[in-house]
C-alpha positions as CSV (number, residue, x, y, z in Angstrom):
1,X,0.0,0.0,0.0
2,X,0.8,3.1,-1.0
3,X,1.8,6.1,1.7
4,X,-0.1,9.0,1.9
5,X,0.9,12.5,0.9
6,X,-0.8,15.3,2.9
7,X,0.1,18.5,1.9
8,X,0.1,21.6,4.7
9,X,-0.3,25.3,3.6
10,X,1.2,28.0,6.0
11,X,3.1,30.1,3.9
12,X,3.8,33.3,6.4
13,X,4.5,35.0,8.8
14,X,6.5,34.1,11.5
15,X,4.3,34.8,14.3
16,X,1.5,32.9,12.5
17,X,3.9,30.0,11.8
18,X,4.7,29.7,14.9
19,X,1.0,29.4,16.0
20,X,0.6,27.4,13.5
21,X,2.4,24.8,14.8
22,X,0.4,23.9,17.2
23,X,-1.7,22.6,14.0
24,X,1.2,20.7,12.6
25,X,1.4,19.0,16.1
26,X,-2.0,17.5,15.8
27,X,-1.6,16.4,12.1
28,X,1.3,14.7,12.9
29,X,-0.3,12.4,15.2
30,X,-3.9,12.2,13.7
31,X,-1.2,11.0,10.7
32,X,1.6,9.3,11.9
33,X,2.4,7.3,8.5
34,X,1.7,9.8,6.4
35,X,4.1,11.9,4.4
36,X,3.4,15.4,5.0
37,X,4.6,18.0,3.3
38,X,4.6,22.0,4.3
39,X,4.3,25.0,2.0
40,X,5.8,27.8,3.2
41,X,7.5,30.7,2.4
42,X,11.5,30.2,1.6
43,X,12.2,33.1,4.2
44,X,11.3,30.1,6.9
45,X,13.1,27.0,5.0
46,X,15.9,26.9,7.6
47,X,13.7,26.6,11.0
48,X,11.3,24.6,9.3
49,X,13.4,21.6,7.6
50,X,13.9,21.1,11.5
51,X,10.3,20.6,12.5
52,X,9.8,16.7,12.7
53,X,6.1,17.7,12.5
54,X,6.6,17.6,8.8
55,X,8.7,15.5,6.1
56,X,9.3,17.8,3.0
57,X,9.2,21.5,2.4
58,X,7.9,22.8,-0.5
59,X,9.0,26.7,-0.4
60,X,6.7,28.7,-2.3
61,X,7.7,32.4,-4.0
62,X,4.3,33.2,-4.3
63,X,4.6,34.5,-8.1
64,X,1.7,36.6,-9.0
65,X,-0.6,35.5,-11.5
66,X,0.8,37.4,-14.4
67,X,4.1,35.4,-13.6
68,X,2.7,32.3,-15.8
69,X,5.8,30.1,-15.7
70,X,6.3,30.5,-12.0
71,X,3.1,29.8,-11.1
72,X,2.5,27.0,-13.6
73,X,5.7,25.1,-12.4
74,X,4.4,25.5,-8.2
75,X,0.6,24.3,-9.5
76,X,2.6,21.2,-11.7
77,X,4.8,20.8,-8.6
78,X,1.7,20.3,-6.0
79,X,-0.1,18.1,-8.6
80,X,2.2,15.7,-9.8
81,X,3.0,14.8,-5.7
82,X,-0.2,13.4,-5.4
83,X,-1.6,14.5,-2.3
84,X,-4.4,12.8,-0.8
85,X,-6.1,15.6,1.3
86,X,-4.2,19.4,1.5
87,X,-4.6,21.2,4.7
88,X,-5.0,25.1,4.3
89,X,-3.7,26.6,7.3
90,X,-3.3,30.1,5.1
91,X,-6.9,30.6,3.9
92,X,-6.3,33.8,1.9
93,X,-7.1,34.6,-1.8
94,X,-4.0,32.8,-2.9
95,X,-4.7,29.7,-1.4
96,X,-7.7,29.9,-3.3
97,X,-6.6,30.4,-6.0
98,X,-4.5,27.4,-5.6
99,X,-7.5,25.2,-5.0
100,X,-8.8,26.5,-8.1
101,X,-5.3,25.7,-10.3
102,X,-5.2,21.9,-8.9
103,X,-8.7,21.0,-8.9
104,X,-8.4,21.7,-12.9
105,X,-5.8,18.4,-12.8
106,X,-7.1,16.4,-10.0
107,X,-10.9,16.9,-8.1
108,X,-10.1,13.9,-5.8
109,X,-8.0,15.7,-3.3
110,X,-9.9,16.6,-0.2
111,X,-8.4,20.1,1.1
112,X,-10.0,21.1,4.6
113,X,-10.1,24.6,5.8
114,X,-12.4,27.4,6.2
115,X,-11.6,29.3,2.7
116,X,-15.2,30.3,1.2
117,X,-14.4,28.4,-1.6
118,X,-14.8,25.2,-0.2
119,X,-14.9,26.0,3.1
120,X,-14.9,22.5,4.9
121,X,-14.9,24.0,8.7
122,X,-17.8,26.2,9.5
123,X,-17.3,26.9,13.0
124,X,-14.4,29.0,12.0
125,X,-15.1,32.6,12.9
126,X,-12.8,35.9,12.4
127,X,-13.3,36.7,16.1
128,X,-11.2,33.4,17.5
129,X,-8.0,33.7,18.3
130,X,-5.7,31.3,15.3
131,X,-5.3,28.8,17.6
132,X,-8.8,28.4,18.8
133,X,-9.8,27.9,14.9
134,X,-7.0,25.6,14.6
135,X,-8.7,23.5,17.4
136,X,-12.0,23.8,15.9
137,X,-10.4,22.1,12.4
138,X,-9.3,19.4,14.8
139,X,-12.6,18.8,16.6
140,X,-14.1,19.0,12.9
141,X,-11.3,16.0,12.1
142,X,-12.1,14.2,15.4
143,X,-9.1,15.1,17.3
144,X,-10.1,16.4,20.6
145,X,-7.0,16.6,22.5
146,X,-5.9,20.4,23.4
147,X,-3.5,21.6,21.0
148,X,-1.1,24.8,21.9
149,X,2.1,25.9,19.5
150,X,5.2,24.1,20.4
151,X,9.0,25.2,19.0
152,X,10.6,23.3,21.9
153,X,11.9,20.8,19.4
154,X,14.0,24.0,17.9
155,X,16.1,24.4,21.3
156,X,20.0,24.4,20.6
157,X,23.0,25.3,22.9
158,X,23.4,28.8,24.2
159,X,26.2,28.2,26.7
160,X,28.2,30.7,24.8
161,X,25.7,33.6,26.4
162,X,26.3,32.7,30.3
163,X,23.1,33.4,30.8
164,X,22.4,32.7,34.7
165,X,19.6,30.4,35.7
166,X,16.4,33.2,36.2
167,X,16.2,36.3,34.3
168,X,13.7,38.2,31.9
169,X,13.7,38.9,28.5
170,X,13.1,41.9,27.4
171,X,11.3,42.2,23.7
172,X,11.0,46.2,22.6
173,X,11.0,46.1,18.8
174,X,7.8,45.9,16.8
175,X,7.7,46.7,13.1
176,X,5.0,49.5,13.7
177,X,6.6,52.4,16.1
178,X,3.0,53.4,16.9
179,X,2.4,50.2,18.9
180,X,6.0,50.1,20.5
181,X,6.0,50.5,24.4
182,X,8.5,53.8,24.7
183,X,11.9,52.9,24.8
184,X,12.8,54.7,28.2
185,X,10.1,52.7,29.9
186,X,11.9,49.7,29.0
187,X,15.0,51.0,30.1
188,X,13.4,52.0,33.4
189,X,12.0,48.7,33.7
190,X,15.1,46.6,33.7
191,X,16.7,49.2,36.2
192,X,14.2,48.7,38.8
193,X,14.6,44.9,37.8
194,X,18.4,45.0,38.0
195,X,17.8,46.5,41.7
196,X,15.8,43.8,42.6
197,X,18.2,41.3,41.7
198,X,16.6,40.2,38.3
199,X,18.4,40.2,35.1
200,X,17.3,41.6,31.7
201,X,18.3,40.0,28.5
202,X,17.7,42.2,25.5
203,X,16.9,40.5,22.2
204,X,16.5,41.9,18.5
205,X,17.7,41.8,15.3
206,X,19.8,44.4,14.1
207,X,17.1,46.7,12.8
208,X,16.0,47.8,16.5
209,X,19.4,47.9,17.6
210,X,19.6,51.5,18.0
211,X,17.0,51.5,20.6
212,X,18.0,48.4,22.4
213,X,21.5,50.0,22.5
214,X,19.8,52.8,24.0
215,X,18.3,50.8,27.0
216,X,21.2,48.8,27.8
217,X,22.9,52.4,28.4
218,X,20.5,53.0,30.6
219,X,20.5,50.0,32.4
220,X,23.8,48.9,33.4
221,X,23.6,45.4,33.6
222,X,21.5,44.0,31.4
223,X,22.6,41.2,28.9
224,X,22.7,42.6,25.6
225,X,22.1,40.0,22.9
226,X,20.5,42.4,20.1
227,X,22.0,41.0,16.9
228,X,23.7,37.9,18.7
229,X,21.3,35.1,18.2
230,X,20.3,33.1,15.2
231,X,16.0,32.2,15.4
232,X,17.4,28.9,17.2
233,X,19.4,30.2,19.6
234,X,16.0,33.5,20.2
235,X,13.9,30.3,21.0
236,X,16.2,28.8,23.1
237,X,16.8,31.8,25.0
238,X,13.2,32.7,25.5
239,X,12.2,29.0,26.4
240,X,14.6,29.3,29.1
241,X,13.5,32.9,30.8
242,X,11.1,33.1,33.9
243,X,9.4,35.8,32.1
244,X,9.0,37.6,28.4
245,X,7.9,41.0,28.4
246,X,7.4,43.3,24.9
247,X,5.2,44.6,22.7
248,X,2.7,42.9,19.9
249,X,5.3,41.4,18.0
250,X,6.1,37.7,16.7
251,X,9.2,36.9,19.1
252,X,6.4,37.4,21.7
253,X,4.6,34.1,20.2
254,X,7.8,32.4,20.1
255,X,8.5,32.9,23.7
256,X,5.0,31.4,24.5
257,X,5.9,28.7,22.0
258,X,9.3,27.8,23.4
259,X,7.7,27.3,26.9
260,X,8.7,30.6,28.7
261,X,6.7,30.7,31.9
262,X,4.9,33.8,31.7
263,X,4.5,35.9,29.2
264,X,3.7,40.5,29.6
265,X,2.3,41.4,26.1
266,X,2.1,45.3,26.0
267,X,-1.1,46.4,23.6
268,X,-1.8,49.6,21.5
269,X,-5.8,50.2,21.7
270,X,-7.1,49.0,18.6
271,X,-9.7,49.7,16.4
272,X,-10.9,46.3,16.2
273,X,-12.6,45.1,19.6
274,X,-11.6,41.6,19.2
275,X,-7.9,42.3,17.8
276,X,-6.4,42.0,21.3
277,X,-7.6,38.7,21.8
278,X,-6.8,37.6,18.4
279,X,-3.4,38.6,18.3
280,X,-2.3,38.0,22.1
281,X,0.2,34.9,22.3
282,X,-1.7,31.9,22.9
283,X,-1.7,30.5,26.8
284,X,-2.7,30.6,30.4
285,X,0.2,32.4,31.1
286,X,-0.3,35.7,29.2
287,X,-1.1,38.9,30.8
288,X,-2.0,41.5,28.3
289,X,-1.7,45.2,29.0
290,X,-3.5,47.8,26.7
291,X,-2.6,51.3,26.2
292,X,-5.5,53.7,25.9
293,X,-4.4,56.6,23.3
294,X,-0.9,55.9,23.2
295,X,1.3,53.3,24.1
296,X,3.0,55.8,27.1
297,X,-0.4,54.9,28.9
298,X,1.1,51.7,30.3
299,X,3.2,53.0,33.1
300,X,6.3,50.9,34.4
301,X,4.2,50.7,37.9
302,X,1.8,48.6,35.8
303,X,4.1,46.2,34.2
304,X,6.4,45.7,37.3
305,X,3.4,44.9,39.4
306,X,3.0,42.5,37.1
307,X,6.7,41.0,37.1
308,X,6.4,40.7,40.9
309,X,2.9,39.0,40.7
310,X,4.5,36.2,38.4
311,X,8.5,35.9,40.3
């Protein structure tokens, strides 16, 4: 007998990846013979030929439509593996678009999802948080244990850091400067932190490194790792702190998914009523703070009261 090919679509970003995860998980075990292959964007190749929740990558360039050759040669690609049943994890325009391309070459392939084209998962709703959704698919599938994101099999060594055995990790970049938590608070933070005998280790890619520069001046004492780690050795590092605290960003979801033990999330005031729950990292262990106007509206007080409640 043949094995079967199951196909997984999550494409981007990397917070979404991550929660996605917690998807990949299940499939994995609802599937344990399968072959299952993930489509995703070639930005996330390198953490994702790790995940053992999947055998193949198929990285995807997402070529517009007007880019025939590029698109015919991912549709030829997807049909000639002969997949069994494609899980859409995505469920955007492209994806249906997609759907639309293979089922021209093969209408046997079951694809399951909550895309209005074929939408396969009703109880999906915009409101839920991703993973909540994602656990709705795997009721709909009959899977009924409780799924959460997991990048614990992603740990590697970070000796080379001398990080001590409790300490806090401090995440202040976010790609939209309107929903960063002011830079001096953070800064004022770790020194009230340092006095209390709790390190801060700063972490960011080299793009926010002016600012996390900025608070390690300010706070003597704090590990500065800004630009140091690879994505392994950032998961590592935030699986192993007693606490991640920063703004809505995606190393925030991969602290939660690493296994940090509590997690601060720091919230502009959105439009949206239900974004906050939506977009929060996924867990027991979150505390979310929201700003009214502007993000200065969550004082330091607020957040180290909230340190002190979790140490």
């Amino acid at each position: 007998m043949s094995q079967e090919k199951i196909l997984v679509i999550r494409q981007s970003a990397l917070g979404d990846l991550v929660l996605a995860t917690a998807a990949m998980k299940a499939l994995r075990g609802h599937h344990p013979d399968a072959h299952i292959s993930l489509l995703v964007a070639s930005g996330f190749a390198k953490l994702f030929s790790q995940c053992p929740y999947v055998d193949e990558l198929i990285l995807d360039t997402r070529p517009k439509m007007y880019h025939f050759i590029r698109m015919y040669r991912l549709i030829k690609q997807l049909v000639c593996s002969g997949f069994s049943r494609v899980y859409d994890l995505q469920c955007t325009k492209r994806t249906a678009m997609y759907f639309k391309w293979m089922r021209l070459f093969n209408k046997t392939t079951q694809w399951v999802g909550w895309n209005k084209i074929y939408d396969s998962v009703s109880s999906y709703s915009s409101r839920n948080h991703m993973v909540v959704n994602y656990q709705l698919m795997m009721d709909h599938l009959g899977i009924k244990e409780s799924i959460s994101p997991d990048l614990t099999w992603a740990f590697t060594n970070v000796s080379k850091f001398n990080l001590p055995e409790h300490y806090v990790v401090l995440v202040s970049g976010v790609s939209d400067k309107s929903r960063q938590w002011p830079v001096d608070y953070f800064a004022e933070l770790a020194k009230r932190l340092i006095a209390k005998g709790i390190t801060s280790v700063l972490v960011g890619t080299k793009h926010e490194k002016d600012d996390i520069n900025a608070i390690a001046l300010q706070a003597p004492g704090c590990i500065n790792l800004c630009d140091q780690t690879n994505l392994f050795e950032l998961i590592t590092v935030c699986g192993g702190a007693d606490i991640a605290i920063g703004n809505d960003t995606g190393p925030m979801h991969i602290a939660g998914a690493a296994g940090v033990k509590y997690l601060i999330s720091l919230f502009p005031k959105y439009s949206d009523p239900y974004k906050k729950e939506k977009s929060r990292p996924y867990g027991d262990n979150v505390v979310v703070l929201e700003a009214g106007a502007v993000m200065s509206d969550i004082s330091v007080n607020s957040v180290e009261q909230e340190v002190l409640k979790c140490l």
